[in-house]
C-alpha positions as CSV (number, residue, x, y, z in Angstrom):
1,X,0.0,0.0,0.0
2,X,1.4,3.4,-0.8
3,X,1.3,5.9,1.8
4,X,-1.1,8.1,-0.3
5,X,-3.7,5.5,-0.6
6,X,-5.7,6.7,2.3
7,X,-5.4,10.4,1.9
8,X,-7.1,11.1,-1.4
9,X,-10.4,12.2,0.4
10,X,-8.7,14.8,2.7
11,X,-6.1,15.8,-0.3
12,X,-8.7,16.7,-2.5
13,X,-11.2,18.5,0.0
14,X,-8.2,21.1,1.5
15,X,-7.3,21.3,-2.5
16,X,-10.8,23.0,-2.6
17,X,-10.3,25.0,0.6
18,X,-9.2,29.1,-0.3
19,X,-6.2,28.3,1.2
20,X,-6.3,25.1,-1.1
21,X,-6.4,27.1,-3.8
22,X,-4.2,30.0,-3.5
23,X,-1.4,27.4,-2.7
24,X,-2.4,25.1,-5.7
25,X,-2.2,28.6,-8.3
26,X,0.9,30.3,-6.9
27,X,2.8,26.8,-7.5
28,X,1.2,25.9,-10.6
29,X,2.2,29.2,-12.2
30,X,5.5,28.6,-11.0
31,X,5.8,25.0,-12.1
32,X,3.9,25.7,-16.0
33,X,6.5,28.9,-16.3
34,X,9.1,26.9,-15.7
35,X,8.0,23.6,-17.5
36,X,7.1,26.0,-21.1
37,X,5.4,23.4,-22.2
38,X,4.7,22.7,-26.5
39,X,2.4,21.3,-28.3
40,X,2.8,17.7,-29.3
41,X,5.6,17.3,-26.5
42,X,5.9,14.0,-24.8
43,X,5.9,14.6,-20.6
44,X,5.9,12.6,-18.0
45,X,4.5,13.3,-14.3
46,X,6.4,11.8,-11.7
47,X,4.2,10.7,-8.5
48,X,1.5,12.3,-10.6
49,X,-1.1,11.8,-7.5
50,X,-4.5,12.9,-8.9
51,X,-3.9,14.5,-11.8
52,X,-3.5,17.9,-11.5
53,X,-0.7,18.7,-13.3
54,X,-0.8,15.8,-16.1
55,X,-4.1,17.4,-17.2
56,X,-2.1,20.8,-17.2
57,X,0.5,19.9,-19.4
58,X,-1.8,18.3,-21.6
59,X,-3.7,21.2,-21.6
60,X,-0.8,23.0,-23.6
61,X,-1.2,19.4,-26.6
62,X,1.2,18.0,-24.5
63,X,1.0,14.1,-24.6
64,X,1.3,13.2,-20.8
65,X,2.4,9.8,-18.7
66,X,1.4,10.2,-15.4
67,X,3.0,7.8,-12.9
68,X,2.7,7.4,-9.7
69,X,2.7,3.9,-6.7
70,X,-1.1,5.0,-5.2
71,X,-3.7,3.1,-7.2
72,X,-6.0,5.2,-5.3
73,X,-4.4,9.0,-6.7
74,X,-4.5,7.3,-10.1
75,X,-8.1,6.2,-9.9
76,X,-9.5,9.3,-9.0
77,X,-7.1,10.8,-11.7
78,X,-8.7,8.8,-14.1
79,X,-12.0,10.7,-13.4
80,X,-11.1,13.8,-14.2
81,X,-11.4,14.9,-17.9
82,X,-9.1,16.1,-20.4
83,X,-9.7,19.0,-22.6
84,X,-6.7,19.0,-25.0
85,X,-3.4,17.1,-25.4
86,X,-3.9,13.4,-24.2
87,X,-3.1,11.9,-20.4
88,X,-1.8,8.2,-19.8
89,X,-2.0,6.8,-15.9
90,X,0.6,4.6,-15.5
91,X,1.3,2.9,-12.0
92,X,4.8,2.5,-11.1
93,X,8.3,2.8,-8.7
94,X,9.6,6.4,-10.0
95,X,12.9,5.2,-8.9
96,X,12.4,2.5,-11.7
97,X,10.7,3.8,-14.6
98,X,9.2,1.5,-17.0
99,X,10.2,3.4,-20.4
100,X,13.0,3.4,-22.4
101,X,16.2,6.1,-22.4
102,X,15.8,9.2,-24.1
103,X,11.8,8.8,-24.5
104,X,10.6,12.3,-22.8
105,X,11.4,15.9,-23.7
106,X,10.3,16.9,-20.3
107,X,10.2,15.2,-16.9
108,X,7.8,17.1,-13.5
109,X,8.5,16.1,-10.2
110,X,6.3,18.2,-8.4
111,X,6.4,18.1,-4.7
112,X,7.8,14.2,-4.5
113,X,11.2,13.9,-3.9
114,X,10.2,14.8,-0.3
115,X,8.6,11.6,0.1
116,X,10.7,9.1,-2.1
117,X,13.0,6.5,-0.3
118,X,16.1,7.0,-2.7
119,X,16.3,10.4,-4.3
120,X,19.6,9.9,-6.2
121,X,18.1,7.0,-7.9
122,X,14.8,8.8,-8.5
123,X,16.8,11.8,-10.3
124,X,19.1,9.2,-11.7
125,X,16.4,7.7,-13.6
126,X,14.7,10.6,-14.6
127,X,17.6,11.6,-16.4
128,X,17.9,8.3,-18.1
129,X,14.3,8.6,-19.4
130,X,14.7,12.6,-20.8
131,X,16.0,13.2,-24.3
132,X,19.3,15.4,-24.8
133,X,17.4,18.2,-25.2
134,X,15.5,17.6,-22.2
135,X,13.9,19.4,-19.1
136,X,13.6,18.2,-16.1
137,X,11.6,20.3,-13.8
138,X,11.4,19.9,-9.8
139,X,8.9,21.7,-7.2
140,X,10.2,21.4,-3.4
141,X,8.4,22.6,-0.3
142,X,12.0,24.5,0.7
143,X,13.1,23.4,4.0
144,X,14.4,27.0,5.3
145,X,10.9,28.4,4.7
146,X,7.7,28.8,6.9
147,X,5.6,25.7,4.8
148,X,8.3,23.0,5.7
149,X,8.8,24.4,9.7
150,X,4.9,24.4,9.5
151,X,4.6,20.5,8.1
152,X,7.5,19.5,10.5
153,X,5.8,20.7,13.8
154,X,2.7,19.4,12.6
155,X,4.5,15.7,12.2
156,X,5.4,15.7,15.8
157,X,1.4,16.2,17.1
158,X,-0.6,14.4,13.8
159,X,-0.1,10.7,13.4
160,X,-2.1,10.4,10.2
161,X,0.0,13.2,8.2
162,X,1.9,11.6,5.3
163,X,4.8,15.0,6.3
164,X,5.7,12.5,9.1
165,X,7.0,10.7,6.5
166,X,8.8,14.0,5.1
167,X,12.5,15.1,4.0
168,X,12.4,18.7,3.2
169,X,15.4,19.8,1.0
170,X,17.4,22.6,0.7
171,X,18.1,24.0,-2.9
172,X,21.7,23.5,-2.0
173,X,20.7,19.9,-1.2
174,X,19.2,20.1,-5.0
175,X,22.4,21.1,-6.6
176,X,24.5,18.5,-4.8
177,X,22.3,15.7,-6.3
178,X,22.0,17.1,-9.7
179,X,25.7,18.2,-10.1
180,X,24.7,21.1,-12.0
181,X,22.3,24.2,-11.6
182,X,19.4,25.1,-12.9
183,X,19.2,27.0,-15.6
184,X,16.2,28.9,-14.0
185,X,14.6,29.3,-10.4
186,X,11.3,30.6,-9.3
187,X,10.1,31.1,-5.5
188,X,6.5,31.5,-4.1
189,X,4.4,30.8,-0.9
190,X,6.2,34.3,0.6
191,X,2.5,34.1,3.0
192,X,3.2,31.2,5.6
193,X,-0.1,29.0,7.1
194,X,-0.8,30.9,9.8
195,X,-0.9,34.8,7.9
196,X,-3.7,33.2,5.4
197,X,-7.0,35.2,6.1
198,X,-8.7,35.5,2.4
199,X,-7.1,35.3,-0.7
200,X,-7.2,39.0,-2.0
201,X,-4.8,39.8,1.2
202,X,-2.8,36.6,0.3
203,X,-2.2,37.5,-3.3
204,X,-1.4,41.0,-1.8
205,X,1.3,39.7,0.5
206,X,2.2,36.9,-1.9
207,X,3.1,39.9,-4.4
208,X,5.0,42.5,-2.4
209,X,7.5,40.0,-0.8
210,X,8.3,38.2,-4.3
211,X,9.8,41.5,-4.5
212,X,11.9,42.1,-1.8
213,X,12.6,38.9,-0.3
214,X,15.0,36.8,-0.7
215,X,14.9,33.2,-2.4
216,X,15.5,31.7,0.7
217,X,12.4,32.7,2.9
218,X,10.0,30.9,-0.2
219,X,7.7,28.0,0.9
220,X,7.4,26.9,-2.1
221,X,10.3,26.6,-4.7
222,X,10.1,25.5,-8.6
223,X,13.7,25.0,-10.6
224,X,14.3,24.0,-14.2
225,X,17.3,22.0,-15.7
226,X,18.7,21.6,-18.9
227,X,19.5,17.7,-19.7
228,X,22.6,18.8,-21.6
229,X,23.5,20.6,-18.7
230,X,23.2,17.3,-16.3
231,X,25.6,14.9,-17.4
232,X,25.2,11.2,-15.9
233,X,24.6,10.4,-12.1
């Protein structure tokens, strides 16, 4: 059993929550900037969960795997329709991918690698799967900003939350895997759990700070990398 079998209910009701909502847009724009997706591009979606970003790709004519170990993510994924492009649900090990090298011209792992057993191997393969030309495009919760301290203290008093279960890295962290940088790096979630009232003031915040703080106080933190630039691991 994955450990996101029995969460699907409570995933997708917060998802619908205003606070659900500001946090799914300000790291969606993030992650669709980043991932510039083109029509008739071949992605795949790595620990793809319900959907929601498979179904955005596609939405650019993108042709989209989704893969992910929950059968219960990927059957409500499977629900949800797709306007434009097309959507596969694969499940799968994204440590071991089940396609051939140099299949993809862009790879997503969208807040994951927090939750994977071996991330080296997970990137490693990732690699393997991407074309030369390539993009692999990662979404972290950052551990140095106020969404990670939030999900950590909330681990220590909530049994039931799949952050017990968390590693929160650092973009450093990122780097150090990869050996290489990014070629580009976006930060959001500057407003942290507990400022969240309604989400005109949110965006209000959310927009001033991009502006005049630093990377390093994000929540949320999106970065895009050039296969060529990535050598082997």
């Amino acid at each position: 059993m994955s450990l996101f079998d029995d969460v699907v209910p409570r995933y997708e009701a917060f998802c619908n929550t205003p606070l659900g909502q500001f946090i799914n847009k300000v790291e969606r724009e993030i992650i669709l900037t980043l991932s510039s997706p083109q029509p008739d591009e071949l992605w795949i979606d790595l620990g793809c969960g319900t959907g929601e970003y498979s179904i955005a790709l596609a939405s650019f004519g993108c042709h989209v795997i989704g893969l992910d170990e929950s059968e219960s993510m990927l059957e409500r994924a499977r629900m949800k329709s797709v306007i434009s492009g097309t959507v596969k649900y694969d499940s799968g090990d994204i440590s071991c991918i089940p396609y051939s090298d140099g299949l993809f011209d862009g790879a997503l792992i969208q807040v994951t690698l927090e939750f994977v057993k071996d991330a080296p191997q997970v990137l490693k393969e990732t690699l393997r799967v991407l074309r030369p030309s390539g993009r692999l495009v990662i979404g972290l919760i950052q551990r140095l900003g106020s969404w990670a301290q939030y999900y950590q203290i909330r681990a220590k008093t909530d049994p039931s939350t799949v952050y017990r279960h968390a590693h929160f890295w650092t973009v450093r962290e990122l780097y150090e895997l990869l050996h290489c940088f990014p070629v580009r790096i976006e930060g959001g979630l500057y407003v942290s759990p507990n400022e969240f009232t309604n989400l005109d003031t949110a965006w209000e915040i959310e927009s001033q700070r991009r502006k005049t703080w630093p990377l390093d106080k994000a929540g949320f933190i999106g970065l895009r990398f050039d296969r060529k630039d990535c050598g082997s691991l």
